[in-house]
C-alpha positions as CSV (number, residue, x, y, z in Angstrom):
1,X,0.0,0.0,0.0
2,X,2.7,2.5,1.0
3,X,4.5,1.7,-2.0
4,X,1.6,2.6,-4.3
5,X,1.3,5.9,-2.9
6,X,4.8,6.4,-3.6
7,X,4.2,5.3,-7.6
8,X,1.2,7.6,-7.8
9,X,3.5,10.2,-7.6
10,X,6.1,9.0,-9.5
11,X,4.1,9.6,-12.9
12,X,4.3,13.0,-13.9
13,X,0.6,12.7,-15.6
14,X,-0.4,11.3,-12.7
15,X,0.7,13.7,-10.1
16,X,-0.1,16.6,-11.7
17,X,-3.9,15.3,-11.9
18,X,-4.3,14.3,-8.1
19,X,-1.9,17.9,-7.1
20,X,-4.8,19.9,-9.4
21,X,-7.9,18.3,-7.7
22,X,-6.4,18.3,-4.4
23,X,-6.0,22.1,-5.1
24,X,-9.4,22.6,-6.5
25,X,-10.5,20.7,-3.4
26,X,-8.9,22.8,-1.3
27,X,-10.6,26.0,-2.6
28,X,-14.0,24.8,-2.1
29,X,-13.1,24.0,1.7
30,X,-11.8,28.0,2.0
31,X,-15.0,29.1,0.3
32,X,-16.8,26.8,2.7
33,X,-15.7,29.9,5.6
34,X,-16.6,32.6,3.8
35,X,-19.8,33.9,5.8
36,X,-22.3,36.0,3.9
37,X,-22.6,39.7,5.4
38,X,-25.5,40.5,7.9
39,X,-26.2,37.4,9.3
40,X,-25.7,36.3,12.7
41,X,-23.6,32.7,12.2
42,X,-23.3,32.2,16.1
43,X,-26.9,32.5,16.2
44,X,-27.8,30.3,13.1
45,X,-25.2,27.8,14.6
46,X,-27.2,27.5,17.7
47,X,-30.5,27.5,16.1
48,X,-30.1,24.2,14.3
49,X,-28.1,23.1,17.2
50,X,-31.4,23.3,19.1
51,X,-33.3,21.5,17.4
52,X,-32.7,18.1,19.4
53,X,-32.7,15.5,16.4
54,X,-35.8,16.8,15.4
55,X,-36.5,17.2,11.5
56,X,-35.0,20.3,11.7
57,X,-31.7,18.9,12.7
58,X,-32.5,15.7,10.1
59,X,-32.8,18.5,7.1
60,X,-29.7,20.1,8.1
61,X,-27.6,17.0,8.5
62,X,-28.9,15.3,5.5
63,X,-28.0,18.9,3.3
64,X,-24.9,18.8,4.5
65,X,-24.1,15.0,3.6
66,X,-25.6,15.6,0.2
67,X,-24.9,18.5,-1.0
68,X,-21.1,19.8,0.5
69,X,-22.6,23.1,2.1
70,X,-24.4,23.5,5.2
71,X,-27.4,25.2,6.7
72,X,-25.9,26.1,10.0
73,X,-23.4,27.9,8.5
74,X,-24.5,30.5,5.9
75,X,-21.7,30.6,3.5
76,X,-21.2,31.5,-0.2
77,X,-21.3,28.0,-0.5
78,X,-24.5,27.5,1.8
79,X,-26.4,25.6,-0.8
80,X,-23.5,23.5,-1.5
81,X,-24.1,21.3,-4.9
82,X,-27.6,20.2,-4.2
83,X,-28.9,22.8,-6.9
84,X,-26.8,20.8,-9.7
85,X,-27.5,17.5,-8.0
86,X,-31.4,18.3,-8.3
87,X,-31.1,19.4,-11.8
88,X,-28.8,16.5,-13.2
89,X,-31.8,14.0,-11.4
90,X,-34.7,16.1,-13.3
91,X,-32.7,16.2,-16.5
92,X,-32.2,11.8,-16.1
93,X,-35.7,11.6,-15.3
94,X,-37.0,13.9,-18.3
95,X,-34.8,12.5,-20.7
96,X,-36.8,8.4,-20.1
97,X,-40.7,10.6,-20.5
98,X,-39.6,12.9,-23.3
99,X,-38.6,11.7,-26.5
100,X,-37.0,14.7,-28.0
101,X,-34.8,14.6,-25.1
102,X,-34.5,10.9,-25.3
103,X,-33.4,11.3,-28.7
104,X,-31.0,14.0,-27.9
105,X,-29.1,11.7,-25.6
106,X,-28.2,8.8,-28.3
107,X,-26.8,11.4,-30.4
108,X,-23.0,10.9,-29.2
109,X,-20.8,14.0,-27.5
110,X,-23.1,16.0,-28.8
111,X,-26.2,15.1,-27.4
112,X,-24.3,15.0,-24.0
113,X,-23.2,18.3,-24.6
114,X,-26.8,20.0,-25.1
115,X,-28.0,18.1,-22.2
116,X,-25.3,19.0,-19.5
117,X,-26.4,22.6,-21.1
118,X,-29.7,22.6,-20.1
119,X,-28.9,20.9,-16.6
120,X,-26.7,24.3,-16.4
121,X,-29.9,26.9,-16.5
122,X,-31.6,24.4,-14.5
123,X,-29.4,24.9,-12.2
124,X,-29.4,28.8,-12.1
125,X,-32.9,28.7,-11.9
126,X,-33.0,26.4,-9.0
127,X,-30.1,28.6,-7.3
128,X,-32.3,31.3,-7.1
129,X,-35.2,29.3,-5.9
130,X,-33.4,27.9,-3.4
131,X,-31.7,31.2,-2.5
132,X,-35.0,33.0,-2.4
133,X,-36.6,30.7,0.4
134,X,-33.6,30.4,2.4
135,X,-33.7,33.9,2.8
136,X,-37.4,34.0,3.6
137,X,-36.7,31.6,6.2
138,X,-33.6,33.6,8.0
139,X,-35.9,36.9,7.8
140,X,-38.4,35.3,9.5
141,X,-36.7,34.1,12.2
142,X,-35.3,36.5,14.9
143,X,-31.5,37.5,15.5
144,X,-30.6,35.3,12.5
145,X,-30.2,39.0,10.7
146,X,-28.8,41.6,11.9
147,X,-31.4,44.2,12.5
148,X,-29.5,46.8,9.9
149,X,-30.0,44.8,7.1
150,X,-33.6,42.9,7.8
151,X,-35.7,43.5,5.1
152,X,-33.4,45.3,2.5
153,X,-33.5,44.9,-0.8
154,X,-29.8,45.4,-1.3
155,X,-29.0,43.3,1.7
156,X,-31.3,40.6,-0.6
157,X,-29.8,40.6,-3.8
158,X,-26.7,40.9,-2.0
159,X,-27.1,37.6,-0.2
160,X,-29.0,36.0,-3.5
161,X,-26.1,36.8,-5.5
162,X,-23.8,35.3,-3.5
163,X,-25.8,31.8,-2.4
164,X,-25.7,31.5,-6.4
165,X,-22.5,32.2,-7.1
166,X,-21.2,29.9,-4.6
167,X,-22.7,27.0,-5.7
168,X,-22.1,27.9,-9.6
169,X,-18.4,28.1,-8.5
170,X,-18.6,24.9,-6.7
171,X,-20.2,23.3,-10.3
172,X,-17.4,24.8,-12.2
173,X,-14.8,23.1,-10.0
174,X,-16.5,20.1,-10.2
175,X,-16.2,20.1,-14.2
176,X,-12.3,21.5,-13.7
177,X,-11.6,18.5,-11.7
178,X,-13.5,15.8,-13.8
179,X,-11.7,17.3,-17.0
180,X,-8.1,18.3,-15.5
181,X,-7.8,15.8,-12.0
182,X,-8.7,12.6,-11.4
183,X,-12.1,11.4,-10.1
184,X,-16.1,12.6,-10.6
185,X,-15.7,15.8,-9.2
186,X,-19.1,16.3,-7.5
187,X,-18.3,13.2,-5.7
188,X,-15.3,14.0,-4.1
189,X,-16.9,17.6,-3.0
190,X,-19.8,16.4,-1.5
191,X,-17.3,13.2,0.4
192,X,-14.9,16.3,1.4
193,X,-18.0,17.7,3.0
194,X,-18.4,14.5,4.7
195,X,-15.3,14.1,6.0
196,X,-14.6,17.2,7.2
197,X,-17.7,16.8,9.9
198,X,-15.4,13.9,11.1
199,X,-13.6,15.9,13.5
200,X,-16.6,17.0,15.1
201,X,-17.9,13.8,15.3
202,X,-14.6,12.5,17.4
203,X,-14.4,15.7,19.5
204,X,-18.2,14.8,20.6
205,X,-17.2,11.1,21.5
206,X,-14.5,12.4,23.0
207,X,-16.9,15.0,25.1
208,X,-19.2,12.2,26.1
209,X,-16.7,9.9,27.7
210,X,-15.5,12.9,29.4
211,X,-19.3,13.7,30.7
212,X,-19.1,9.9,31.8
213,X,-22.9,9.1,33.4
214,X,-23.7,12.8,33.1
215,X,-26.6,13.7,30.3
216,X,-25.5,13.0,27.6
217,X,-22.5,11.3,28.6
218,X,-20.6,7.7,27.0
219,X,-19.0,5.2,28.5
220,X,-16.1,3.0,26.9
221,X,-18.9,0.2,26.2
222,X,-20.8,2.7,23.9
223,X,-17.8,3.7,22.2
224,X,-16.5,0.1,21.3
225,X,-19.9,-0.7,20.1
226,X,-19.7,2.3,18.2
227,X,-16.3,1.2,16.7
228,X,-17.7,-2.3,15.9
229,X,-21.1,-1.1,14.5
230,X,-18.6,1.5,12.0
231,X,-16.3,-1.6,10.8
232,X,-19.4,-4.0,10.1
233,X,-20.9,-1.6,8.2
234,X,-17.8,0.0,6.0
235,X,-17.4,-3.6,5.3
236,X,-21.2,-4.1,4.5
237,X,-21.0,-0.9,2.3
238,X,-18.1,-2.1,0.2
239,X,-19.5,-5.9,-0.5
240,X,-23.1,-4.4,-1.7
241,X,-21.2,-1.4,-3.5
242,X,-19.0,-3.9,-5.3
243,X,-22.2,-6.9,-5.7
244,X,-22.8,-8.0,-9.2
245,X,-24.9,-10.5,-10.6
246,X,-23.5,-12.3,-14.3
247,X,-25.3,-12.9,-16.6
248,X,-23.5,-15.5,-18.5
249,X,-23.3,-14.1,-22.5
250,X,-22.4,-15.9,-25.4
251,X,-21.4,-14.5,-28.5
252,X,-22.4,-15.9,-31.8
253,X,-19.7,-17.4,-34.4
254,X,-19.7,-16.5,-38.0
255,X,-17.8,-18.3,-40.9
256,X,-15.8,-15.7,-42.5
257,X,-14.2,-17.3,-45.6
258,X,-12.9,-20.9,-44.4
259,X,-12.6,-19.1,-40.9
260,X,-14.7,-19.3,-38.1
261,X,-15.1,-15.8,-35.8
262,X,-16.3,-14.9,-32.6
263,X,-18.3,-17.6,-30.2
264,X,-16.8,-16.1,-27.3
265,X,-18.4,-16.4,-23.7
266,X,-18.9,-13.2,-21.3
267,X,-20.6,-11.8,-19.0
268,X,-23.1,-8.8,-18.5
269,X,-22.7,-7.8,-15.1
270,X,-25.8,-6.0,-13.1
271,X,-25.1,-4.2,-10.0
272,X,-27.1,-5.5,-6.7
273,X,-27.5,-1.8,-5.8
274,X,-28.2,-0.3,-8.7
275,X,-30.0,2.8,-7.3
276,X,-26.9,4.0,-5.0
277,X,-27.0,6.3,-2.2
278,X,-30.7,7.7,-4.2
279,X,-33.5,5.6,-2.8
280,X,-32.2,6.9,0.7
281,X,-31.8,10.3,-0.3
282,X,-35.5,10.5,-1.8
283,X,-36.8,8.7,1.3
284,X,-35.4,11.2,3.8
285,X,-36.7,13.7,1.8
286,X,-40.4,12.2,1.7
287,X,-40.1,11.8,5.3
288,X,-39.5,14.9,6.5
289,X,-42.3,16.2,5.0
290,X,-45.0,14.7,7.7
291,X,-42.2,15.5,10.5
292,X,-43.2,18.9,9.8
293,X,-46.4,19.0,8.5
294,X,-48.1,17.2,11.7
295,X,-46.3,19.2,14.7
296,X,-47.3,22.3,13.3
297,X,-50.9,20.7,12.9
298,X,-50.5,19.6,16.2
299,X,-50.0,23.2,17.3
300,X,-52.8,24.6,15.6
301,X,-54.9,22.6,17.6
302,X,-57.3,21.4,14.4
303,X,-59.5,19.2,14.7
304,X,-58.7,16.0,15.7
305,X,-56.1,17.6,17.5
306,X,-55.2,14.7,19.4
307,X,-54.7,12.0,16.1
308,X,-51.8,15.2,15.1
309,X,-50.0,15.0,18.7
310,X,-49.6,11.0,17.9
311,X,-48.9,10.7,14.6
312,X,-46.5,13.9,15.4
313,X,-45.0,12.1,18.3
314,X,-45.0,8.5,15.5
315,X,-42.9,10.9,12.9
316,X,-39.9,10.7,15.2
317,X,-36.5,8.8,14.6
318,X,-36.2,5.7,16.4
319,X,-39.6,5.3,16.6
320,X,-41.4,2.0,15.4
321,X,-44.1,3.7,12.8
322,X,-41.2,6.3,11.5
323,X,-38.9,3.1,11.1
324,X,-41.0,1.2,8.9
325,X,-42.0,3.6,6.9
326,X,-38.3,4.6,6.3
327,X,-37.8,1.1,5.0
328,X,-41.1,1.1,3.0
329,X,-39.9,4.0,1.3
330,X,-36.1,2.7,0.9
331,X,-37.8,-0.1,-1.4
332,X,-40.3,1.8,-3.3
333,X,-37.8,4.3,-4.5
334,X,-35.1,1.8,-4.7
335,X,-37.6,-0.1,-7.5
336,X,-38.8,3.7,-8.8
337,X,-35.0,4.4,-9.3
338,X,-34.2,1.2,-11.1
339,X,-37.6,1.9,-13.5
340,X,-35.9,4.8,-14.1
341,X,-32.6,4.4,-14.9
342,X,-32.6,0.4,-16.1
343,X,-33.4,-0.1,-19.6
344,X,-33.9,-4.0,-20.4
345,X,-35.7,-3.3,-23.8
346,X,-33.0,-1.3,-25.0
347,X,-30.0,-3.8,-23.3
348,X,-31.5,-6.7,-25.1
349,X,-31.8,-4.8,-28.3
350,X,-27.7,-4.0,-27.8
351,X,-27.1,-7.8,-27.5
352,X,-29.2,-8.6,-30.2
353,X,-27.5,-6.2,-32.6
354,X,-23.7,-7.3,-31.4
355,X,-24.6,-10.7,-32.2
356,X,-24.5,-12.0,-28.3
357,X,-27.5,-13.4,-26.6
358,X,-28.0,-15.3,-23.5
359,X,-27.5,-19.2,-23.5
360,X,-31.3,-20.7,-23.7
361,X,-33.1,-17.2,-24.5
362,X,-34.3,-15.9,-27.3
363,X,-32.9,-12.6,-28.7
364,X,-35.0,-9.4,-28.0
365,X,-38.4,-9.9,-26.3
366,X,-37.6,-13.0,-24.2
367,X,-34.2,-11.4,-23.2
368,X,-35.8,-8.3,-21.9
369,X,-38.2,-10.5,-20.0
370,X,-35.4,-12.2,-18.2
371,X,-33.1,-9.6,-17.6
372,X,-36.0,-7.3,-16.2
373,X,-37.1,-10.2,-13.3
374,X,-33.6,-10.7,-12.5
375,X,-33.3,-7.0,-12.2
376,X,-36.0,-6.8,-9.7
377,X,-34.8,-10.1,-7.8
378,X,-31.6,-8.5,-6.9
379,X,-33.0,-5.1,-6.4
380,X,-35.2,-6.4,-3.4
381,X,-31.6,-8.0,-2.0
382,X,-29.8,-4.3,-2.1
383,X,-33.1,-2.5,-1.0
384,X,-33.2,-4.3,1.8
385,X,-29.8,-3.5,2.7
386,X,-30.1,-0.1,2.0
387,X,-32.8,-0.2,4.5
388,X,-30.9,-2.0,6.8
389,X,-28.0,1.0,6.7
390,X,-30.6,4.0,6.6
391,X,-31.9,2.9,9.7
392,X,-29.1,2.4,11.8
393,X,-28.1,5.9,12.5
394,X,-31.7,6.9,13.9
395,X,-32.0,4.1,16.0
396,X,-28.4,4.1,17.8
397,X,-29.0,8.0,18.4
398,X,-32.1,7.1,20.4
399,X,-31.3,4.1,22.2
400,X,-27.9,4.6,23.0
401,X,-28.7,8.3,23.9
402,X,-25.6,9.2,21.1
403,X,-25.8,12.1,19.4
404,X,-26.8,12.4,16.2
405,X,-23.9,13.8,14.4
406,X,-21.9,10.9,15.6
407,X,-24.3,8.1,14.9
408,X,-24.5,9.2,11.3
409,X,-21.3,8.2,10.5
410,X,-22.5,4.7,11.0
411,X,-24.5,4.2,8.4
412,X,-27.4,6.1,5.7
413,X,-26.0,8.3,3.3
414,X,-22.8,9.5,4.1
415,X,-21.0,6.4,4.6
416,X,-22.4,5.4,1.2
417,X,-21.2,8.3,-0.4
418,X,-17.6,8.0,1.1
419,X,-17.5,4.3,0.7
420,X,-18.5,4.3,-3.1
421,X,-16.3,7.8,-4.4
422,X,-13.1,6.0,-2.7
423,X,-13.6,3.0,-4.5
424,X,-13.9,4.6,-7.3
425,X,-10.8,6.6,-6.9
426,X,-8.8,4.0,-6.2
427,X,-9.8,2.3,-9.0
428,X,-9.0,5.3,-11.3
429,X,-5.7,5.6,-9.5
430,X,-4.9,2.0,-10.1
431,X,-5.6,1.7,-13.9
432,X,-3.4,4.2,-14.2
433,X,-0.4,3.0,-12.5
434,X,-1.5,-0.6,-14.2
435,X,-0.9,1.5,-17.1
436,X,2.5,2.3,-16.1
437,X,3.5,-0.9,-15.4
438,X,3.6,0.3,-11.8
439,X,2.2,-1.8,-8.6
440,X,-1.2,-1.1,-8.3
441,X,-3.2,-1.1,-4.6
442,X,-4.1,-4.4,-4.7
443,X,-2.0,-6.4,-6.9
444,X,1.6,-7.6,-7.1
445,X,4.5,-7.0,-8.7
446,X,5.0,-5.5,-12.0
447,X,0.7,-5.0,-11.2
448,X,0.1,-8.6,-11.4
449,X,-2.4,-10.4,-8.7
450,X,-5.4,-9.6,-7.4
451,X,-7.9,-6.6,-8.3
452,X,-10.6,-5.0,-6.9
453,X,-13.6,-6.9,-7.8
454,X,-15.9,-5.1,-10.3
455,X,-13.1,-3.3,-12.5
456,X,-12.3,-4.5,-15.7
C-alpha cells in the first residue's frame, strides 16, 4: 500500500492530476468559511443546534451530507451542490418521458453536450429558488439577521447573489476536476463535506466519555460498540457497492471465408444496488415532510387535535411507525429508481445487434423479460440492505442516547457516499499505474495479482 502511494507520484501525468484536484479541493473548503454579510452565524449555529434530532436537525444534517454546504453555516457556499444535483436527477428523469430529449441523448458528445447545457440553466434557476426561500426563512426568524440589514432589498440581492454564485463556483470546479484531475468531481466535494464533519464527530465522542454518566455522557462500552457497528458496516458498504450479478453471454460465431469468428463467452454484469445512495436520499426527503407537517398541525390545535399530537409524536427517529416507513420507502424508491434508470428493452436490443445473446433465451423480447425479473430479484436483495444501513443511525442515536452527528457516521448516506467515491478513486488511480507498469493497490508486482472486484 505505502509503496503505491509512492508510484502515484512518481508519474508525472499522474501527479499533476491528483496535485490539481487536491487544489481545487482545497478551494471549495476555504469558500466553505466565507460567511455572507449581515447574518448572525453564532446565532444560526445554535439554532439548528437546538433543534434536538428533530426534523430540523435531520434536514440540516442530510444537506450537509448531500450537497457539500451547510445550513448552520451560511456561507457562499451555503447551498452546496444540491442545486446541480437536483437538476442532473430532473434532467435523467426527463430525458426516459420525453422523446426529443431521449433522442438528444443517443446522439453521441453532442447530445451530452446540449443536455449538461440545459442541466446548467436548471441549475441557475433552481439557485435562485433555493436562495429565495432560504432567505425568507432567515428573515423570519429573529437575530438570524442583523437588524440593519432585515428586510433590505440590497441586503437581498446581496445575499441571493452570492448563495448563487457559490454553488455555480462549486459546479465549475466540479467540471475542472472531472476534465483536468482525477475522479467525478461532485463526488469527491460532497465526500470532502463528509469528511470534514469527522472531526466533530470524534471531539463529541470524545466530550461524552469525558461527561461519563452525566446527560448526555458515554462510557467505553458505547464507544467500542460504536467502533464495531462502524467496521461492520464499511465492510457491508463495500460488499453491496462492489455486488454484481452475471449474466453468462455468449457470442455468436460466423464463418468468414474458411474461418470461423467470434463464439466467445462473457458476461453482462448487473449491479445489486443499482439505485446507489438515491433511494435513501428521496426517502429522507419524503419523510420529513409529515415530521413537519403534523407538529405544526398539532399546534394549531385542528380538529382532531389529538390524532396530530400522535402521529406527530410516531414521525420521530427511532420510533417503530417512522422506522418502517423509512424502509417502505427505501424499497419503493429503490424499484422507482431502477424503473428509471434500467433499460432492459433497450440492453437486449444491444445484445441482439452485437450478435451476443443469453445461453437458452431468445434474442429481443424474451431477453428483456429475463433480464427485467432478474433485475427486480436483486434489487429487493440491495433495497433491503439499503434499508438496513438508513436505519441504523436513527436508532443508535435514540437508544444509545448518542448524538446524532456521531451516529451518522454509521451508516445512511454519508457512509455510502464516502465508501462508493473511494472506490472509485482507487480504481481510477490504479488503472493508471496498471498502465504504467507500476504496482497497483491491490496487486503484485509489476501489477500482477489480485484486483478490486468489479473493475475491468
Amino acid at each position: 500500500m505505502f509503496r503505491a502511494f509512492i508510484n502515484m507520484f512518481r508519474v508525472p501525468d499522474l501527479r499533476k492530476k491528483i496535485l490539481f484536484t487536491l487544489g481545487m479541493l482545497m478551494v471549495y473548503r476555504l469558500g466553505f468559511y466565507i460567511a455572507l454579510p449581515g447574518i448572525n452565524q453564532e446565532s444560526l449555529a445554535q439554532h439548528f443546534k437546538s433543534a434536538g434530532g428533530g426534523a430540523t436537525e435531520q434536514a440540516a444534517e442530510l444537506f450537509a451530507m448531500f450537497t457539500g454546504g451547510d445550513l448552520g453555516q451560511s456561507t457562499v457556499f451555503g447551498l452546496g451542490i444540491m442545486p446541480y444535483i437536483s437538476a442532473s436527477i430532473i434532467l435523467q428523469i426527463l430525458v426516459t418521458i420525453v422523446p426529443a430529449l431521449e433522442k438528444l441523448s443517443k446522439e453521441g458528445e453532442s447530445g451530452r453536450r446540449k443536455i449538461m447545457e440545459y442541466t446548467r440553466y436548471g441549475t441557475v434557476v433552481l439557485c435562485l429558488v433555493q436562495s429565495v426561500f432560504w432567505l425568507n426563512y432567515l428573515n423570519a426568524q429573529p437575530d438570524l439577521v442583523y437588524p440593519d440589514f432585515r428586510g433590505g432589498y440590497s441586503f437581498a440581492i446581496m445575499a441571493v447573489t452570492g448563495l448563487m454564485a457559490g454553488t455555480l463556483l462549486l459546479m465549475w470546479i466540479g467540471e475542472q476536476i472531472d476534465e483536468y484531475g482525477i475522479g467525478n468531481g461532485i463526488s469527491l466535494i460532497i465526500m470532502a463535506g463528509i469528511v470534514a464533519r469527522l472531526p466533530n464527530a470524534l471531539i463529541d465522542v470524545w466530550q461524552g466519555l469525558r461527561a461519563g454518566g452525566a446527560a448526555g455522557g458515554m462510557d467505553w462500552s458505547e464507544v467500542l460498540f460504536l467502533l464495531a457497528s462502524f467496521v461492520a458496516v464499511v465492510a457491508g458498504a463495500i460488499l453491496i457497492t462492489q455486488a454484481q450479478r452475471r449474466i453468462p453471454i455468449q457470442q455468436a460465431k460466423q464463418t468468414r471465408g474458411r474461418r470461423v469468428v467470434g463464439g466467445a463467452k462473457h458476461y453482462l454484469p448487473l449491479k445489486i444496488n443499482h439505485g446507489g445512495v438515491m433511494p435513501i436520499i428521496f426517502a429522507q426527503s419524503f419523510l420529513l415532510l409529515p415530521a413537519w407537517v403534523f407538529p405544526a398541525l398539532a399546534g394549531w390545535q385542528l380538529w382532531p387535535a389529538r390524532l396530530w399530537t400522535e402521529l406527530a409524536d410516531a414521525m420521530h427517529p427511532g420510533e417503530f411507525v417512522y422506522e418502517v416507513l423509512y424502509i417502505a420507502m427505501v424499497y419503493v424508491f429503490a424499484y422507482f429508481w431502477v424503473s428509471v434508470q434500467f433499460k432492459p428493452r433497450e440492453l437486449a436490443d444491444n445484445l441482439r445487434d452485437m450478435g451476443s445473446f443469453i445461453p437458452g433465451l431468445r434474442p429481443g423480447k424474451r431477453t428483456a423479460e429475463y433480464l427485467e425479473a432478474v433485475m427486480e430479484r436483486i434489487t429487493y436483495v440491495g433495497a433491503g440492505f439499503l434499508a438496513v444501513i438508513a436505519v441504523i443511525p436513527s436508532i443508535i442515536a435514540v437508544k444509545l442516547g448518542i448524538p446524532w452527528s456521531v451516529s451518522t457516521f454509521l451508516g445512511g448516506t454519508g457512509l455510502l457516499i464516502v465508501v462508493s467515491v473511494t472506490l472509485d478513486l482507487i480504481q481510477r488511480i490504479e488503472a493508471n499505474l496498471i498502465m504504467r507498469n507500476y504496482e497497483g493497490f491491490l496487486g503484485g508486482e509489476g501489477g500482477s495479482g489480485p484486483r478490486i472486484k468489479g473493475r475491468q
